[in-house]
N, C-alpha and C positions, 0 to 999 in steps of 0.2 A: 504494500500500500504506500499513497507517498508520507514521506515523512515531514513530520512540525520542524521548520530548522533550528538547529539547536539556539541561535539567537532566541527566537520568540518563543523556543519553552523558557528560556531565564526570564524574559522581559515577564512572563506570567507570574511567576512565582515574584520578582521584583513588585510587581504592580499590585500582587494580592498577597503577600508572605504567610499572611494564615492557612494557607491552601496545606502548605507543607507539615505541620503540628495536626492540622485537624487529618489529614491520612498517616501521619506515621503513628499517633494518637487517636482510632476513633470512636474509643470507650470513653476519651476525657471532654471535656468543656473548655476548651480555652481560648480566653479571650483575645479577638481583633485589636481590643483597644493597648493590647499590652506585648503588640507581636509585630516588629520591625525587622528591617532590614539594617546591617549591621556593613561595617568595611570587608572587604574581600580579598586585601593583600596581606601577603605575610613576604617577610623577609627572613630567609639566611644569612650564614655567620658571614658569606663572600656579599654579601646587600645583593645577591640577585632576586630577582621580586618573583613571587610565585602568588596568582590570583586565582581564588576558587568562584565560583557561577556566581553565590550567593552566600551569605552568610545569614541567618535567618534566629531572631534572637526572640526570647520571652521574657517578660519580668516588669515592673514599673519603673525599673534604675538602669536606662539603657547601657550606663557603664559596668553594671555589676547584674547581670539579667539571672534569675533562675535557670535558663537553659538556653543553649545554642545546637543550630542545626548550621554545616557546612551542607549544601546544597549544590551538588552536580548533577549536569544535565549533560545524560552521554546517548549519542545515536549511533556507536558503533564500538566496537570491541579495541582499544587503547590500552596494552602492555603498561606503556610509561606513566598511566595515570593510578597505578599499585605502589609506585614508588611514592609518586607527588601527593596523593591522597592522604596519607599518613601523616603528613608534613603539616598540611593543612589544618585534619585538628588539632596537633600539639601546636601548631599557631595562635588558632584559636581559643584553646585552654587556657595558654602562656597571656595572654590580652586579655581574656573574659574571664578571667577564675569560676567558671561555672564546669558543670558536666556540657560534651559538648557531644552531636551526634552526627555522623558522616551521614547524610540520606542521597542516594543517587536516585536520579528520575531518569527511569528507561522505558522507553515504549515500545522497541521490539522485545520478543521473548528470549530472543535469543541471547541480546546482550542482555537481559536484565538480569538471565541464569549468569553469564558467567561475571556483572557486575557483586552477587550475591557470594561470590565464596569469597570466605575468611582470608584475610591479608596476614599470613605470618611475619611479624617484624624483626621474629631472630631465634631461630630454633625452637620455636614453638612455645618460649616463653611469655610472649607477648602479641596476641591475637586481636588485628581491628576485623569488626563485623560489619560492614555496610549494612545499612536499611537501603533494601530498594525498593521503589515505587512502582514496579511492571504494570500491564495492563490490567492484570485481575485485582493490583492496589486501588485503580482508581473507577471511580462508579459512573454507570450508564445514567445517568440524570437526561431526564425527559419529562421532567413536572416543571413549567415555565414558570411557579414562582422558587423555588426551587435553585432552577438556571438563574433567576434574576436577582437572588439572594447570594448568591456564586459565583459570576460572570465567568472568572480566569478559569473556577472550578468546571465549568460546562464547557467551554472552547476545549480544556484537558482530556475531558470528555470527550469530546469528537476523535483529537487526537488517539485516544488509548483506544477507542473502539472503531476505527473507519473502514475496516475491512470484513467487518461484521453485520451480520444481517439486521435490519432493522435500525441500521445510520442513521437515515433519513430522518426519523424524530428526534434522536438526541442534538442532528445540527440542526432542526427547526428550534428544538430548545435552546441551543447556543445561539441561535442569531434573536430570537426573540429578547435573551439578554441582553445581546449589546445593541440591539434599537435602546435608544434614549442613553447612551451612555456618553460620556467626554469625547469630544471630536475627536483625539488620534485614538483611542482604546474601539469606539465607532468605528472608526474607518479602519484599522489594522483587524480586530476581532473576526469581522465577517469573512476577510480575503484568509487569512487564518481558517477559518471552515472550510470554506469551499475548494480553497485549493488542497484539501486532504481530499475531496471526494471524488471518485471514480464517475464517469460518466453515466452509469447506471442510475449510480446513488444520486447525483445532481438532477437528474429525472424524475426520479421519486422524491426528491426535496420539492421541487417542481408542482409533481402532481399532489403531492401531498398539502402543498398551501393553499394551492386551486379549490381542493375538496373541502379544507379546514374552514377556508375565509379568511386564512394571517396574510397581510399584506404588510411590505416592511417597504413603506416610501423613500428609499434611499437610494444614494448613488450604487450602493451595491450590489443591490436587486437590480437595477435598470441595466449596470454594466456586465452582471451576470447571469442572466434571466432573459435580455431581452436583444442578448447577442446570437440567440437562436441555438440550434444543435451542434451547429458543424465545428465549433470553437472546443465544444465538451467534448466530440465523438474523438479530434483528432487530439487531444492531449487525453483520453482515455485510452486510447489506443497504443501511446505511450508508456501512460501506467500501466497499461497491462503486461506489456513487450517487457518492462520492467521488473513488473511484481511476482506476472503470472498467478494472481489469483481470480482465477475463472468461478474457482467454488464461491468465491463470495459475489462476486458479478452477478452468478445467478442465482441466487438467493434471492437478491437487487431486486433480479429479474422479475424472478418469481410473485417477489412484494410488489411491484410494478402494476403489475397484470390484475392482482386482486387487489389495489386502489381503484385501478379502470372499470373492475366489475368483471371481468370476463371470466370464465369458468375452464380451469386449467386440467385437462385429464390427468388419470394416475400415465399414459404413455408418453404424454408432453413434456410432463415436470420430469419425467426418469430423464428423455431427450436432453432436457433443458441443462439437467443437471451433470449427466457425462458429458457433456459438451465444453471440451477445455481448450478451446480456441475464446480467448478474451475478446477479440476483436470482433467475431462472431456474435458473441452474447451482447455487446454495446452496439452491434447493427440493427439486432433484434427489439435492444431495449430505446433506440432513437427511432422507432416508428410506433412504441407504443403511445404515445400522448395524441397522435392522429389519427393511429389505426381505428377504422370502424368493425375489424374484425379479428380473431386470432389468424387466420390466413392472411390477413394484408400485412400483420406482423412477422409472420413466417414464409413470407411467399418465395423464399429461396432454399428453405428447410431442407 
């Protein structure tokens, strides 16, 4: 699927710091009012500067806070960040005399497994644990007040789940958040959704509003919505060449057809779904919103 770029997962966690406590925490209560964003450099004995994502603190005494989180945000598997990692929170500890917690945010699975194993720092005497935040740490929110109570929390959302069936309403949730939000968090939040989604899934976001009645008067909707199919078909087609996830395409798909109404055999959905050409299933799925028929959609089948 495509991925959030590592910029705008920090700029999330920068813009909402509570996001990080309330998932690595989500038996506690704790408070927004008392949960900031802290400095990010540390220095070595040589003054070379070593900067982590985020530094993410709690407490009412932001120099002496109850607890800190170092917060990285990693989209691919980095050897040299087992070394630097370490460093970071004895940085942090050494500044903040509080307990301090490494939390990495990973949204493929892949890295998230191997973000998760124990960093030996010296024969086994001394072991850092990353907390990782994978995609099963973070929740499918699709209750728009919910999203609206969360902004960063539901864009994450998109993020962690985009390759999953049933997308299409956690980014209605996400975009309904950031209508009405501050012009750049507005204007950045929405392109953040929709360039995670698949062609499919932009379709069924589509039809999904049509049927709901949410309309988002914005330049984002206009520049994304009303640029037509061929913009979505030919940078899905991308994604797919990419991702090669057909199985969730057609899932997309599947959810698509039964937005439209149209009634899908047990022979179709079997079709539909060995069907592991991506580029196929986003042909299928760019004439559903016209089609007046399941043959006008499949007329090449």
């Amino acid at each position: 699927m495509p991925k959030l770029p590592h910029e705008a997962l920090v700029q999330l966690v920068r813009n909402a710091p509570s996001i990080i406590p309330s998932l690595v925490w989500p038996e506690r209560q704790v408070s927004s009012a008392t949960t900031r964003v802290s400095a990010a450099e540390f220095v070595d004995l040589n003054l070379a500067e070593y900067r982590a994502d985020a530094v993410v603190v709690i407490g009412d005494d932001p120099q002496r806070p109850a607890t800190a989180f170092v917060v990285e945000a990693q989209t691919e598997v980095d050897p040299r960040k087992r070394w630097t990692w370490p460093l970071y929170v004895a940085g942090a500890r050494v500044r903040l005399g509080c307990p301090v917690v490494l939390v990495v945010l990973a949204l493929d699975r892949e890295v998230a497994a191997w973000c998760a194993e124990p960093i030996d720092l010296g024969e086994g005497c001394c072991i850092l644990r990353p907390r990782t935040l994978g995609p099963d740490a973070i929740p499918r929110i699709t209750d728009f007040d919910a999203a609206r109570a969360a902004p960063e929390l539901a864009v994450l959302s998109v993020a962690a789940h985009a390759d999953e069936p049933g997308i299409e309403e956690v980014a209605l949730a996400a975009l309904a958040a950031a209508h009405g939000l501050d012009r750049e968090r507005g204007t950045f939040y929405p392109d953040f959704v929709l360039a995670l989604l698949g062609s499919a899934a932009r379709a069924a976001l589509e039809q999904l509003m049509a049927t709901t009645g949410h309309e988002f008067q914005s330049d984002f909707a206009r520049r994304y919505f009303a640029q037509g199919k061929a913009e979505g078909k030919a940078e899905g087609k991308a994604e797919g060449k990419a991702e090669g996830k057909a199985e969730g395409e057609a899932m997309l798909l599947l959810k698509l057809l039964e937005l439209r109404g149209f009634v899908v055999s047990d022979e179709l959905r079997q079709r539909i779904l060995e069907c592991t050409e991506c580029t196929v299933i986003e042909t299928w799925a760019g004439r559903v919103l016209t089609a007046k028929s399941l043959d006008e959609v499949f007329a090449d089948a």
